[in-house]
Each structure stands twice: as structure tokens, then as C-alpha cells.
N, C-alpha and C positions, 0 to 999 in steps of 0.2 A: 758299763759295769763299774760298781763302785767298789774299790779294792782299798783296805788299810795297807799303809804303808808301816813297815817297821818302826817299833819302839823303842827306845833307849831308857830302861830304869834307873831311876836316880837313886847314886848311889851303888848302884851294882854293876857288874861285867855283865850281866846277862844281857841278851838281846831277843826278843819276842819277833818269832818268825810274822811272815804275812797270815793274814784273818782268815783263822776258820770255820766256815759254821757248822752249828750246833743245832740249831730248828731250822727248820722252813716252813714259812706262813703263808699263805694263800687269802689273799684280799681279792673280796667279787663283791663288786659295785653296779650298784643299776642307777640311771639316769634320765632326767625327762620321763618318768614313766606316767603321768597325768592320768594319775588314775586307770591304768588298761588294764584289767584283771581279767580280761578276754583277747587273745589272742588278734593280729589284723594283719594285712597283704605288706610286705615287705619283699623288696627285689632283691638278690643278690648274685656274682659274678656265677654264670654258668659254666660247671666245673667242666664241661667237655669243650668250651670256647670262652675264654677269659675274658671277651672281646662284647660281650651278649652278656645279659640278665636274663634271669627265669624268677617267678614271684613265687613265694612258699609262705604258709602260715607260720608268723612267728608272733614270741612274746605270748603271753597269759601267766597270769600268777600261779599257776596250777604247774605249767614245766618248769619255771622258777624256782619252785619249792624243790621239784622233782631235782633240777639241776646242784643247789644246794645241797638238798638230802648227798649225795652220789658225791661230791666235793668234800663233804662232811667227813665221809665215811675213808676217801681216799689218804686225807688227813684232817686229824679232828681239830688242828692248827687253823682254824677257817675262821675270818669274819666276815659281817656283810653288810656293807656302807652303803650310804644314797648320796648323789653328787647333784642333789637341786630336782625339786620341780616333780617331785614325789606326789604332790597334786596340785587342781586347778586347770582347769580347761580339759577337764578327765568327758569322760563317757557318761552315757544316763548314769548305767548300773553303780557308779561312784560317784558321781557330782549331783543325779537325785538325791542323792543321802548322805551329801555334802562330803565326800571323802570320807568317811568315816569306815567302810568298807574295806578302802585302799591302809588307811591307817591300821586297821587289825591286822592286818596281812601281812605285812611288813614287821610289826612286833611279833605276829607269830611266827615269824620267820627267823624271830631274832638279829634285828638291825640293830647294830647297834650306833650309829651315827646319821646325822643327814642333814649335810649343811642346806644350807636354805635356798632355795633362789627364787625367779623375781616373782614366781606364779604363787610361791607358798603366800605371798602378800595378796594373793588376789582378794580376799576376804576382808585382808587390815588384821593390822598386828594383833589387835585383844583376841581375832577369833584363831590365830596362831598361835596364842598364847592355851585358849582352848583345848587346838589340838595339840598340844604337848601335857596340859596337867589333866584335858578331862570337865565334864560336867555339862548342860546342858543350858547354859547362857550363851546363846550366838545371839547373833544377828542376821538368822535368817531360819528363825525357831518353826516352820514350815517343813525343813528338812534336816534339821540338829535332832540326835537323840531317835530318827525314827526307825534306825538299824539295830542300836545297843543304846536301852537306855537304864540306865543314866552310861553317857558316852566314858569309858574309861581312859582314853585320852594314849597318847604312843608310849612305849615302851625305850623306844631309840631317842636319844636328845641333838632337837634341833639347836645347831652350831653355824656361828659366823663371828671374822675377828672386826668386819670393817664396817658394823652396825652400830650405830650409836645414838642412843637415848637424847635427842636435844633439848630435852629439859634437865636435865641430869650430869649430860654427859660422859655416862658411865656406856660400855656394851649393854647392849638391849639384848644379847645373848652369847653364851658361851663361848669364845674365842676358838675352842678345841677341847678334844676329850682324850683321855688316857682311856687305851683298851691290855686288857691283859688277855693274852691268845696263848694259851701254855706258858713255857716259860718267858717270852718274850712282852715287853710292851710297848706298846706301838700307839705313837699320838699323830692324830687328826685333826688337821686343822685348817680349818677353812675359810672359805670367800666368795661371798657370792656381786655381780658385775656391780659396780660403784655405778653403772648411768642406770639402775633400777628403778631410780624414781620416772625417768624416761619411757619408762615400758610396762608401768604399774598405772591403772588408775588410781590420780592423787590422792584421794580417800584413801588407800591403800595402804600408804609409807607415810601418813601424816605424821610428823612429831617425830619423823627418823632422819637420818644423815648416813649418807652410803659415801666410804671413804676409800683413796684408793687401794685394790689387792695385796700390793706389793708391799706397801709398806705397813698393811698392817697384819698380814702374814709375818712379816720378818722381824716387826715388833713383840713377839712371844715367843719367837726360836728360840734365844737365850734363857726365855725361862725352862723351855721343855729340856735344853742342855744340863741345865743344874739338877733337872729332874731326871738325869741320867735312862734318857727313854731308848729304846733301842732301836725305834726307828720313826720316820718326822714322813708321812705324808701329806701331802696338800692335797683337798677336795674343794675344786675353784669353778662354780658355777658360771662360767666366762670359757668360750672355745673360741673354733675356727672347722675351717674345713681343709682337705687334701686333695688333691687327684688320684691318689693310689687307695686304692679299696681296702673298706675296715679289716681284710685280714690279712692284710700288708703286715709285715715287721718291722719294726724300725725303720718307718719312711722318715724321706727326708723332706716332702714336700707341705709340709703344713704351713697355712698365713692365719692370717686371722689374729684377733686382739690377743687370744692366747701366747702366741709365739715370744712377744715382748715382755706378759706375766712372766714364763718362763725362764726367760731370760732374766730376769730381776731376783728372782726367788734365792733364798740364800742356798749354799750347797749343801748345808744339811739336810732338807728335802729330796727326800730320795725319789720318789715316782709324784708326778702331778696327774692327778684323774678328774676330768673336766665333764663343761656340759653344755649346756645350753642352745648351741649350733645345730643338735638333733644330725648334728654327724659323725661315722662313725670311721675313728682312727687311729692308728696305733703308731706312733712318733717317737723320735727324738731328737728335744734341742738340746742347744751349749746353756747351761746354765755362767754364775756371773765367774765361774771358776775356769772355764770353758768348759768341763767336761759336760758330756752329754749321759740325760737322763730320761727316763720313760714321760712322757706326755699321752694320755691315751685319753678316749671318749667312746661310748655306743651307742651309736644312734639314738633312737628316742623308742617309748612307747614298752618298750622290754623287750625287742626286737635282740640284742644283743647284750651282752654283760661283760662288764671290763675286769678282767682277773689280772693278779699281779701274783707271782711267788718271789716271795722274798729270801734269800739266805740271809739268816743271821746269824755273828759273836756277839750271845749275849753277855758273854767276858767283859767285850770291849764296847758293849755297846754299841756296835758296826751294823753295818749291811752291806754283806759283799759281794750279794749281785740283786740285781732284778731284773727280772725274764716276764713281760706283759702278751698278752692273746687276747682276742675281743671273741666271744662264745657266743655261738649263734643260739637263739631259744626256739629250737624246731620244734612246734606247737603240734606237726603232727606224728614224728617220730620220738621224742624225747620223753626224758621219767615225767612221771603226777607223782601229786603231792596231796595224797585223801583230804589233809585238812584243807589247804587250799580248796580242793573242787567243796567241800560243804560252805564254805566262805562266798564262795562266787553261786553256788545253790541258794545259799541264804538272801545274797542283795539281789538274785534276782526273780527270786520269787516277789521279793515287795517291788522291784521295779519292771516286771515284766509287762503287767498290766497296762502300762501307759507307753512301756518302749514298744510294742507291738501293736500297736495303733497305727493303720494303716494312711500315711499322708495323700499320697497318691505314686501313678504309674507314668517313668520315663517314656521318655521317646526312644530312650538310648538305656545300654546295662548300666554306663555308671558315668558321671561328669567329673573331671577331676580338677584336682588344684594343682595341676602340673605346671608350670610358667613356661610356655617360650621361651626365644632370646631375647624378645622384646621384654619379657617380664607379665605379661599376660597370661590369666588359666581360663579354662571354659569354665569351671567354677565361679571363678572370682567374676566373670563375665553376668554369669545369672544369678549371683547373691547382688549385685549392683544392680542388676534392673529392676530384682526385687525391693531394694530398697529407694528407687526413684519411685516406681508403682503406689508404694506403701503413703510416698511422700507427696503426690504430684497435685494431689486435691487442692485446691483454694486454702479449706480451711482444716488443713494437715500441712502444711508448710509453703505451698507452691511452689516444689523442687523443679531444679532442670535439669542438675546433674548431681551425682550420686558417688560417691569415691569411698572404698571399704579398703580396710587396711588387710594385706597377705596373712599375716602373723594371726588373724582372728579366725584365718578358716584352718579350723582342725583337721579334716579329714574332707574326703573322698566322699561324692556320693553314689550309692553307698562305701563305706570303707571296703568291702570285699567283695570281690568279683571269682567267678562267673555272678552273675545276678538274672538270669535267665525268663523269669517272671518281670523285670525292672519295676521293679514295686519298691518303694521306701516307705518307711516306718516315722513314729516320732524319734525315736530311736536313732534311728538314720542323720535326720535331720537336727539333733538333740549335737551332736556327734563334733558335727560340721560347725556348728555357732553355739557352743556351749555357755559363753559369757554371762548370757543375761543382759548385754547392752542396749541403751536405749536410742531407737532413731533420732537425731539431734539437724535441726535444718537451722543452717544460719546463712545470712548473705556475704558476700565475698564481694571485691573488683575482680574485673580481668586480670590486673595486674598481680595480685594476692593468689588465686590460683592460680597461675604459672608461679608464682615462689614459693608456693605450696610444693609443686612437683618439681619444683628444683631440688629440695629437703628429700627428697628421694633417694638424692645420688650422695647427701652427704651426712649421713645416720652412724656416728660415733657406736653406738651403743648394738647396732646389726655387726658392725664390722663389713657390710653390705650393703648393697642398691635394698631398698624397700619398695617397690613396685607398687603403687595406688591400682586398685581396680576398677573399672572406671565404666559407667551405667552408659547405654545404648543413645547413640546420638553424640557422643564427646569422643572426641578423638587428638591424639598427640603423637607428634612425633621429636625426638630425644636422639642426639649425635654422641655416641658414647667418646668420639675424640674430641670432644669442646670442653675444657676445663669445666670444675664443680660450679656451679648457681648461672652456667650459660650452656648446660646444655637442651633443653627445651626449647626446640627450632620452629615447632608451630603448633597451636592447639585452636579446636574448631569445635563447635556446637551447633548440629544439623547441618553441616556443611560450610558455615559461614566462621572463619574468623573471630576467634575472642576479641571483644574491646577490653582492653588496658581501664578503661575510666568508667564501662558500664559497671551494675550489678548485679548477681544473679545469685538464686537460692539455690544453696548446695548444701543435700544428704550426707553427713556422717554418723556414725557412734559417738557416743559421748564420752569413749576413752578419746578418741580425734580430734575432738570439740573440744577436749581437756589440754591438746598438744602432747597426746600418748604418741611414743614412737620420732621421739623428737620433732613430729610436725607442727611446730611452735605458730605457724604461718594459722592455723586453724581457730588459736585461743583469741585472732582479732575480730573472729566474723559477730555481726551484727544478729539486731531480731531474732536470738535465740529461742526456738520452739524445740521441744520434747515431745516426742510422739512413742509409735509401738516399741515394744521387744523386738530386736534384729532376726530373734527366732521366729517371734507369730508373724512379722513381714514375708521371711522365706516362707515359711509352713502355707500363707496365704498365696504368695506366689504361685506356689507348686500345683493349690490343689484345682481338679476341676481341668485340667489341659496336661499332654503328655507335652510336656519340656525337651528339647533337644537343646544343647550348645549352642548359640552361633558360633560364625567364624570369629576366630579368635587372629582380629585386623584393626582393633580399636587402638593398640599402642603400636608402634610402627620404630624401630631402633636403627641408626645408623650406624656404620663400623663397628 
């Protein structure tokens, strides 16, 4: 709790008791939402055994609105921020139609901030520049403009302090924005991860400089001071994760890159609301004062919404408390939002057509991208055989092995379950590999792939192990207690032993091939070929054979 301490008037006896407030503001933030204006399977602590998860439908833009509406009403003190990642790697129903779907929805919802993070780049800055004034110049004029045309562009302004123009040297956008919510004004200011150019394809951030959080959050506190605001949130598209479940209060167990942002940020920032981890948490660290302040995050996809109630003296300018709760978005008990549901009626009627196209039928209801402890999913298992299949011909690359980065598989196949017919859609599979990336086969040594998955265990910008997926016939095993760049104890292709000095043509995406995700080891490989879409690879995979899993035994983890 942030408490004013007494003042002394100059010049006068009086003495000004402790702060009282006067409003209370209610800040509901959504995060990672990637375009899901439809609701998907999200597990959470089963209330009759804490111990146990049960899966329920959550998130769609339709309870969203619902939710808001009902917050609104309870106090009309309400705004409602985006903390990164608003789109980009969304759903047919929104990335057919280039986010533009996602973006009405969200201004009709009246957002009014949304700092940026690394997905807003996926397009490259001109076509973010786009989706903030409008018009129908993209770079990808196939699906610009085919929802609302001419595209009238958001409503809410995309904000960041640590973006910087390197020809210029000026912000390449807003540092923060003043909102006025009643009597209160309350500034926003944000930060999205300084290693984005690490997780962007370089197309993406060309001509930008990603500087770090901290310092340049704290570089316009003083101006927001002068500006006498009544309260300093930070929206810092950089997290972590917890062991204690998103509807913990005030846990104390958060790590992650965030913990240190926190830690830095000046005391005037009163709540930090994060993102990017697609975890969902409700925290507090010591800031550099040591007091402790709210640090929260929710999940991903709309699954959850992070609400903050603020007390404020807007006398003094104070905030003398804040009380944070992560709000679950139960898609099948919760309010609708009429406008909402004609919005998600509207994208999918133009997207129905092609998301319901049937790919083909599983072996199984659903494969998922769940990781082991070794870091392996059955998912990630059959999008890498698909892309060795895709690649293995003579004259499509002569792949042998096949490595697909965790972070590119979106979803579940299907995202929802029961799936009792196991039939998938393009839709489906739209879902899962949304990127548009292109198969990229280059040749490596022996020695270059194993330093390749050494870069696994030492990825600044995850805050985490990055797990390679790894195509049928390759196999490794990794000693989690061998320091960083030795832990990779043996790696085998058909059985036999990697050679150190041979070479071998190995499948990635060309965000991998670029050194996306800090795998810098990849930007050495030779004889670089460009082949299919990662999506028409899986799509071809799939069709024609019911697919089942294998065993998920390709990565093997010690201690």
C-alpha cells in the first residue's frame, strides 16, 4: 500500500493529516490477446481441489465487452489498457484480415492505451504505423482493408518510452499518455522487452533500436511529476512467471526478467502490469525504495484481465492504495457485449469460408504443444516431421533434420477439446502456425548444431530454456546440471552419433535462419534454400493419413 506521509506547510502551523481518497479508479488491462475474439480451452485451479485443474472456456471479445460493460456501470471511474501483443500471431478470423477486426474491437471498447510489444512488429513498423492512423497501404494488400475499407485505423495510441527512431534518434512513439478518468489523471507509460529485435523477424524492427525498460521509463517520470498526474502506471511488455496460481494475491514467488524491471522502476509508479510470459500473476516486489508494489500479468489470449483499483488524493496528487485481482473471462457464464458478438459475426462471415475447410481427420481428439520436462510436445514433434517431409527431396533441400522453434506454435490441435469427430479445419491449423514463415534449409557441422542447442539453455530475452523441436530420427540428450553452452551430453541422427566436422542440411523457418529467438548459431549455415509456407508443409502433412503423436522420447533431460 502506498500511504502519503504528512506534510508540513511552509510557513504555516497547520499540519495536513495522512491521504485521503477522494475517487477510485478501476484499471482492466488485457494482454497477449493475439487477436482471439473467440473464446479457447484454458485450465484453472479446481475450486473443490486446489491441487487439480479443470479446463473451461475462457477469453472472446464478446465477455470482454460483457465484463467491461458491468465494471463500467459499477464505477463509471474505468479505463481499459492493452499491455503488448494486441495482435500478431492471432487466429484466421483476425490475422485473415490482418488484425483489423481485433483492432475495431478494442476501440470499440474504448482502449485507450496499448503499449506495443514484440508481435505488434510482426508486420514492420510502416504497417504499425497503419494500424494506428488507418488507410489501406499495407504490405500485405491481399488482406488490408478486406473487413472495413477504407481501414479507419485504432482509436487507442500505441505507446512505448524505449523505441527509438535510428535515423532520427527521436522515439519512434509516444513514451506515455495522460488519461483523464473522472476527476483523476492517471499516466501510462510504457515499455515493451529491449531484446525484441531477438524475437522479431529483422524485417520487422528494421531502422529501430530497443533500449533498456528501466531507464527509459524513469527517464519521463519527472516529466509526468511536473505534470502533476495523479497517478504513474507502467505497462512493461516484459514478465516472468510464478508458482502460485493467477488468483494468488500478493504472491511473493515471481522470477523472471520482470522481477529486476521492478526492481529498478522509480517509486513513483505505483502498479506495474506486464506481459509477454502469457503467465498469469498477481505479485509484489520491493521497488528501489524498498516498498512493495503490485506487479500483475494475465495470461494470454483474454483468458484473464488484470484489474487494478486505485484510491486516490487528487489534492495531493497520491495514490493511497492499490488492491490488483486477475478476472477470469468465463466465456460460458459471463455478460456479452451485442456490439462485440456483430464484430466477431462480421469477420466471420468473410473468414468462415476458408476457416472451415476441412484439412483432415486425427488419429487422436487433439495433439498438443504441452512440453515435457525434457522440453518436448507431441505437437512440436509432428510440425518437425512435417517440415523435414516438406524438405527431404533432392531438389527442395535434402533435409535430415528439421528444428522448429516452441514460441511459433500458437495453439493446440485443435485449440478445443472434446473434439469427438477429430477432424481439423484450415482454421485449425491456421491457428497453430499463423506466421506465414518460410521453410529455409541450410547446411550446418556437427559441431554448429550442438551450439545451436546450447543457445537453448541461454536465451536472455525468454528469460527461459527455449526448447528446439526436433524432426523424427534426431535425438539429444541435455544434463540440466552442467553449466550453460555444456549442457548437450549427446546428440544422434538415426542412431549414429553426430560428427563434430561432417555436414548436414538442416530445416528451419526463416525467422531461425534470421537468428530469431537468439539462435545466432543458425545465421552461419550455408547453401541457403527457401522453400514452402510452414503452414502448406503442416496442411500437407496432415492430409490423406490419420496422425497420431509419437512418443514424445526425441529429447531426453537429465536432473
Amino acid at each position: 500500500m502506498l500511504v502519503g506521509a504528512a506534510l508540513s506547510l511552509s510557513g504555516c502551523s497547520q499540519v495536513l493529516g495522512p491521504a485521503q481518497p477522494d475517487v477510485t479508479v478501476t484499471v482492466i488491462g488485457v494482454n497477449d490477446f493475439h487477436g482471439n475474439l473467440l473464446p479457447t480451452s484454458f485450465r484453472v485451479p479446481d475450486p473443490n481441489d486446489r491441487t487439480k485443474t479443470v479446463t473451461v472456456q475462457a477469453g472472446g471479445i464478446e465477455t470482454i465487452g460483457g465484463i467491461l460493460a458491468d465494471a463500467r456501470k459499477a464505477n463509471p471511474n474505468t479505463v481499459f489498457v492493452g499491455v503488448g501483443d494486441m495482435t500478431g500471431a492471432s487466429p484466421l478470423i483476425s490475422g485473415l484480415l490482418r488484425d483489423e477486426p481485433t483492432i475495431d474491437a478494442l476501440s470499440k471498447l474504448d482502449m485507450k492505451v496499448n503499449v506495443v510489444g514484440n508481435h505488434e512488429f510482426d508486420y514492420g513498423f510502416a504497417e504499425l504505423q497503419r494500424f494506428q492512423k488507418g488507410g489501406c497501404n499495407s504490405n500485405d494488400p491481399t488482406r488490408a482493408c478486406k473487413y472495413e475499407n477504407p481501414f479507419p485505423g485504432a482509436k487507442y495510441t500505441y505507446i512505448a518510452s524505449n523505441v527509438i527512431d535510428e535515423k532520427t534518434g527521436a522515439l519512434a512513439l509516444p513514451a506515455y499518455k495522460i488519461v483523464t478518468v473522472g476527476p483523476a489523471r492517471i499516466a501510462f507509460v510504457g515499455a515493451v522487452l529491449k531484446d525484441t529485435p531477438t524475437v522479431v523477424t529483422p524485417s520487422g524492427v528494421a531502422g529501430l533500436r530497443f533500449e533498456d525498460e528501466v531507464a527509459a521509463i524513469n527517464r519521463v517520470i519527472p516529466q509526468l511529476k511536473r505534470g502533476n498526474v495523479d497517478a504513474i502506471i507502467a505497462l512493461v511488455h516484459q514478465g516472468g512467471a510464478s508458482t502460485d496460481a493467477f488468483d494468488v494475491v500478493d504472491c511473493k514467488t515471481l522470477s523472471g526478467p520482470i522481477v529486476d524491471i521492478a526492481k529498478g522502476l522509480d517509486p513513483a509508479v505505483s502498479a506495474i502490469m506486464t506481459g509477454h510470459t502469457h503467465r498469469g500473476y498477481n505479485c509484489r516486489v520491493p521497488g528501489p525504495d524498498g516498498k512493495e508494489r503490485v506487479v500483475i500479468q494475465g495470461d494470454a489470449f483474454g483468458h484473464l484481465l488484470q484489474r487494478l483499483d486505485l484510491s486516490i488524493d487528487t489534492r495531493r496528487n497520491e495514490v493511497v492504495s492499490v488492491e490488483a485481482r486477475n478476472v477470469l473471462v468465463d466465456a460460458t457464464n459471463g455478460p456479452k457485449d451485442a456490439a462485440m458478438t456483430a464484430i466477431v459475426q462480421k469477420a466471420k462471415a468473410i473468414t468462415d469460408p476458408v476457416a472451415q475447410q476441412p484439412i483432415a481427420t486425427l488419429g487422436v481428439e487433439q495433439i498438443t504443444r504441452a512440453q515435457n520436462k525434457a522440453g518436448e510436445s507431441a505437437l512440436g514433434d509432428v510440425i518437425a516431421d512435417s517440415q523435414l517431409a516438406a524438405t527431404r527431396a533432392p531438389e527442395k533441400g535434402g533435409a535430415v533434420i528439421a528444428l522448429m522453434n516452441p514460441g511459433g506454435i500458437r495453439a493446440d490441435l485443435p485449440a478445443n477439446v472434446p473434439n469427438p469427430t477429430r477432424r481439423v479445419t484450415y482454421g485449425d491449423t491456421f491457428a497453430v502456425q499463423p506466421f506465414g514463415n518460410i521453410l529455409t534449409v541450410i547446411t550446418l557441422t556437427g559441431a554448429q548444431i550442438k551450439a545451436a542447442l546450447e543457445q537453448q539453455f541461454d536465451n536472455p530475452s525468454a528469460g527461459q530454456n527455449r526448447i528446439l523441436q526436433v524432426s523424427e530420427g534426431f535425438a539429444y540428450t541435455w544434463d540440466n546440471a552442467r553449466p550453460k553452452g555444456d549442457k548437450v551430453v549427446t546428440v544422434t541422427l538415426n542412431g549414429q552419433p553426430l560428427d563434430p566436422a561432417a555436414s548436414y542440411r538442416v530445416t528451419v523457418n526463416n525467422f531461425l535462419a534470421d537468428g530469431g529467438d537468439n539462435f545466432t548459431v543458425f545465421t552461419q549455415g550455408t547453401n541457403r534454400l527457401g522453400g514452402d509456407l510452414d503452414l502448406d508443409a503442416f496442411q500437407n502433412y496432415l492430409r490423406g493419413k490419420e496422425v497420431t503423436p509419437p512418443p514424445t522420447n526425441r529429447i531426453t533431460r537429465l536432473n
